[in-house]
C-alpha positions in Angstrom: 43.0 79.6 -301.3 42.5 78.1 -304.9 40.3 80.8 -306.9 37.1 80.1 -308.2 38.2 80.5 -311.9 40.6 76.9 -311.1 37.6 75.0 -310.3 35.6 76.4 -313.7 38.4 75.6 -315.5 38.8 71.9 -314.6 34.5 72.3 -314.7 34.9 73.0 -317.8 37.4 71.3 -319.9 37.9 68.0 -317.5 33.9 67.4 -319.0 34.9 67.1 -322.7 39.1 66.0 -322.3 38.7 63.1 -319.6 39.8 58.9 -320.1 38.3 57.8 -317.0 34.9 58.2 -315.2 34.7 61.1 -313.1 37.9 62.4 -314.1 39.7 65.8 -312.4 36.2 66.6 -311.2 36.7 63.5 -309.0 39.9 63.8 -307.7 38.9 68.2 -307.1 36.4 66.5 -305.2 37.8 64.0 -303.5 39.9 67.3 -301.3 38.8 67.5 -297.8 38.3 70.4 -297.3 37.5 71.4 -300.6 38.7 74.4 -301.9 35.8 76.5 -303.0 33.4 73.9 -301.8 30.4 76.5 -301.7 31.3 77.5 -305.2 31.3 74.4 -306.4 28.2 73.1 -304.7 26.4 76.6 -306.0 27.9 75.5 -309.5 26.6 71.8 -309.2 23.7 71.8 -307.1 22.3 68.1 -305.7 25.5 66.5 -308.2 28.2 67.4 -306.1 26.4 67.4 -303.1 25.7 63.5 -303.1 28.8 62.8 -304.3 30.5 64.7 -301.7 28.0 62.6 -299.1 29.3 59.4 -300.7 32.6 60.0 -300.9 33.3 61.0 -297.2 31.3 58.3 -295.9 33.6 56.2 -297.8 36.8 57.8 -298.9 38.9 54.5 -299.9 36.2 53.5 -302.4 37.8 56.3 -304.2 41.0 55.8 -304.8 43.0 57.9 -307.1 43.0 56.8 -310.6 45.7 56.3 -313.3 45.0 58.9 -315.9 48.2 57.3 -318.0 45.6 54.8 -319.1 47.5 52.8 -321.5 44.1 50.6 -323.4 43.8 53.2 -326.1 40.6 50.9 -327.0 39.4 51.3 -323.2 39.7 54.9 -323.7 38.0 55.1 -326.9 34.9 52.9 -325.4 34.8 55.3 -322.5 34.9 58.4 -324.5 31.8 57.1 -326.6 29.9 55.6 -323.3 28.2 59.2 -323.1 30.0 60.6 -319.9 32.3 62.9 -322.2 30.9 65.8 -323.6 31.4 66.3 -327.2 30.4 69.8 -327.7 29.4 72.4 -325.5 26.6 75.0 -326.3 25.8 78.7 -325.1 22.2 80.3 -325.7 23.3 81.8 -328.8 24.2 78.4 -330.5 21.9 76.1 -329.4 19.3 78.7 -330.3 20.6 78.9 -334.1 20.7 75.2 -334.0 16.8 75.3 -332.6 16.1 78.2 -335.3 17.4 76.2 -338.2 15.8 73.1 -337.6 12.2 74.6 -337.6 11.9 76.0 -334.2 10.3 78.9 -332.7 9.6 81.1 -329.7 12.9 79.7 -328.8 13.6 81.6 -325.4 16.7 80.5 -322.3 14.6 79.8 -319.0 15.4 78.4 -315.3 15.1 74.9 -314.4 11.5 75.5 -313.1 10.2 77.4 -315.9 8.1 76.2 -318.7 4.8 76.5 -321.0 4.4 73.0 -320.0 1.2 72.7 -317.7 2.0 71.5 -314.5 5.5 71.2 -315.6 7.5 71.8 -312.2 5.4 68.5 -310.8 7.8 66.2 -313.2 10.7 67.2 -311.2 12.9 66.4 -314.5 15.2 70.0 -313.5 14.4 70.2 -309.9 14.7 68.7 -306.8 11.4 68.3 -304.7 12.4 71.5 -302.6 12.4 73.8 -305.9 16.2 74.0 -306.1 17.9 73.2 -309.3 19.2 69.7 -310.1 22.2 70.8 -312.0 22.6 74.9 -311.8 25.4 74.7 -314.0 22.7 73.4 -317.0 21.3 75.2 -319.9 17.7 75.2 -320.3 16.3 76.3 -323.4 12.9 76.2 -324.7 11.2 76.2 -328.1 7.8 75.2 -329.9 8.3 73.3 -333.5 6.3 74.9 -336.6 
């Protein structure tokens, strides 16, 4: 069995290094059976699980891709289109980044967690069952002075 460290590897660096949409995430994926499939669906929450849904109900719609794209423009347009991650942030950074631009009480929470009244009944984090959207997200919070 493929360890769980291969999956957050491609989890990882597939987010900010991919040329086409969905990238090795896809095609990890697109394995039935999964390797690591309640790992990954732990990692990804609601993501991975309709995707998963989708993809089995429908497995030729996804069809492996070239990643030799040779449209250096295409790429370029896709790398900008906001599905590539251009920098990744930990609590420590993002919370210097907060500090420095005037915020404070500046504090790492869960998905349902907020000084926002009423906040969980926005469902912006959470799915209508409580569970997190995206588990593998970083929620920060902070007040600006």
């Amino acid at each position: 069995m493929l360890p769980k460290s291969s999956w957050t590897m491609i989890e990882l660096f597939d987010q900010a290094v991919r040329n086409h949409s969905g990238g090795e995430m896809l095609e990890y994926w697109r394995q039935n059976p999964m390797p690591q499939e309640e790992f990954v669906i732990e990692r990804l929450g609601s993501e991975v699980k309709n995707a998963l849904k989708s993809i089995r109900q429908n497995p030729q719609s996804y069809s492996k891709r070239d990643c030799l794209e040779k449209d250096f423009e295409a790429i370029g347009r896709f790398r900008l289109g906001g599905e590539v991650h251009q920098w990744m942030y930990d609590s420590f950074s993002i919370g210097r980044l907060l500090e420095d631009t005037g915020f404070v009480q500046i504090k790492k929470c869960g998905a349902d967690e907020s000084c926002i009244e009423n906040f969980n009944s926005y469902l912006l984090d959470i799915e209508g069952d409580g569970s997190t959207r995206k588990p593998d997200s970083l929620f920060m919070e902070a007040r600006k002075i």
